[in-house]
C-alpha positions in Angstrom: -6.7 5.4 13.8 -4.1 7.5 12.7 -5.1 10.5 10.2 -3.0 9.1 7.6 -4.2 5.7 7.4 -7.0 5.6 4.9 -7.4 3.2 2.1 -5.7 5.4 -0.3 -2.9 6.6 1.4 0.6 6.1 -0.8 2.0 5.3 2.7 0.5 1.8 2.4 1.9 1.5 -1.0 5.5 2.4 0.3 5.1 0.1 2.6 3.9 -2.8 -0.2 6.6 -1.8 -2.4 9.5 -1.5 0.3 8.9 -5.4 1.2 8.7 -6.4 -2.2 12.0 -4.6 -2.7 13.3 -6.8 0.5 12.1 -9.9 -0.6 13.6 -9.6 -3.9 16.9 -9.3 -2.1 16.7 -11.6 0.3 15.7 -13.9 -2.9 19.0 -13.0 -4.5 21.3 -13.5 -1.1 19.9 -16.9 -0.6 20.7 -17.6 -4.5 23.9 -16.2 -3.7 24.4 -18.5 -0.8 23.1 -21.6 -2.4 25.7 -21.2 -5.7 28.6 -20.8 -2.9 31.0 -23.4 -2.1 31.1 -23.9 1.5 34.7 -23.8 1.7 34.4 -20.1 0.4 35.0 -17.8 2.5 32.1 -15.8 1.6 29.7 -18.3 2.8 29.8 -17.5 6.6 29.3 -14.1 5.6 26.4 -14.5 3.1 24.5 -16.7 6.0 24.3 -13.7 8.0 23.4 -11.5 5.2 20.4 -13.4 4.4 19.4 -13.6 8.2 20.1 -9.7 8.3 17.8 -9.5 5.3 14.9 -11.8 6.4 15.0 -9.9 10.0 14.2 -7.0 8.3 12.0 -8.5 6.3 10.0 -9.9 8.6 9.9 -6.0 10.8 8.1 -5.1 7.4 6.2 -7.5 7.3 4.8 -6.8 11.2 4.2 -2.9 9.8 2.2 -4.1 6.9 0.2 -6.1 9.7 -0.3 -3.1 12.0 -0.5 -0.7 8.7 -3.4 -3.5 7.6 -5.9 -3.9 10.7 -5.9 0.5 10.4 -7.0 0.5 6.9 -9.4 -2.6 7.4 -11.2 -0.9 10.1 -11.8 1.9 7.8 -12.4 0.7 5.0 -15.3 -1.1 6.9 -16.3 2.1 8.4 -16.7 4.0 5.3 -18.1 1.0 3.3 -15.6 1.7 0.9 -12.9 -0.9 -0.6 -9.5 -0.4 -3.0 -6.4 -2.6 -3.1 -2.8 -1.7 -2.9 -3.0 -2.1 -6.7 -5.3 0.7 -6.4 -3.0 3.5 -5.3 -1.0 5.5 -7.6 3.0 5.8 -6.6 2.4 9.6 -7.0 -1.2 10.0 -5.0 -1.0 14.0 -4.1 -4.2 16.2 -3.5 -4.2 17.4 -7.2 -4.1 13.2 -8.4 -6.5 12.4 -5.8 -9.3 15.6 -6.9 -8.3 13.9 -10.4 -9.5 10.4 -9.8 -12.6 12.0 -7.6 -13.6 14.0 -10.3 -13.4 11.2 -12.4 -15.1 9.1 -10.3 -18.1 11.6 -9.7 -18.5 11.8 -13.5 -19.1 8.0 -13.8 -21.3 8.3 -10.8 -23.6 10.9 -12.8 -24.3 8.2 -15.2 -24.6 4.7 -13.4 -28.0 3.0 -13.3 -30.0 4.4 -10.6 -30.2 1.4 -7.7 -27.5 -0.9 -9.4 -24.5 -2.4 -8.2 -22.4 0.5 -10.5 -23.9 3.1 -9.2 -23.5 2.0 -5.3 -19.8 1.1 -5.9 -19.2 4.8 -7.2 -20.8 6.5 -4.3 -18.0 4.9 -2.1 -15.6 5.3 -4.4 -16.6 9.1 -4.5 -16.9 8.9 -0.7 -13.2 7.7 0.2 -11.8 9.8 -2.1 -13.4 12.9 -1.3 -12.5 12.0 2.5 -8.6 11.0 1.2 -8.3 14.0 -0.5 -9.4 16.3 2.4 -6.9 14.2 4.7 -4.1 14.7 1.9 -5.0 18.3 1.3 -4.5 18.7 5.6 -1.2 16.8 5.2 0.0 19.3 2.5 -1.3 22.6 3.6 -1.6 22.5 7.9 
């Protein structure tokens, strides 16, 4: 798997983002196209702007796939989980050591042996390996 494709990686997020973006578009061209008269002679020209859109769309949509199966597998691998949600628009080292920190500090005071507790630990776990690989990406 790539070096850059852990569960927190604002790559993924881009990616999320970018095809929401899309969709919204292509959401508005087809509006477009449906308030159209057909005798306008826009509406040849809108028909291919919504295919354009949802070809697009749909290459996107096959990253996100590709993009997905990579941060599965490593997610399962570290036994650690986030969502898209989960990552910040601005995830650099320093916001990454932030949330670690922050996480390592709940950690210190979870229940011994409960669910909490076990949750942190990977939490702790992919971010201290995220911020190593974002810390790489930065400083070579």
């Amino acid at each position: 798997m790539p070096d850059d494709a852990q569960p927190l990686d604002p790559h993924l997020r881009l990616i999320s983002d970018t095809f929401l973006e899309q969709l919204e578009r292509l959401l508005a061209l087809e509006e477009r196209k449906r308030e159209t008269p057909f005798d306008d002679p826009a509406f040849p020209s809108l028909a291919r702007d919504v295919e354009d859109a949802a070809r697009a769309l749909l290459g996107r949509a096959a990253h996100q796939a590709e993009r997905a199966h990579d941060v599965h597998d490593q997610a399962v691998g570290d036994g650690a989980s986030s969502t898209i949600e989960d990552i910040p628009a601005d995830l650099t080292p320093a916001r990454i050591l932030a949330m670690w920190r922050d996480a390592d500090r709940e950690l210190a005071v979870a229940e011994p042996g409960s669910s909490r507790q076990r949750e942190l630990r990977d939490r702790v776990d992919a971010l201290r390996s995220a911020y190593q690989r974002a810390y790489r990406r930065v400083d070579p």
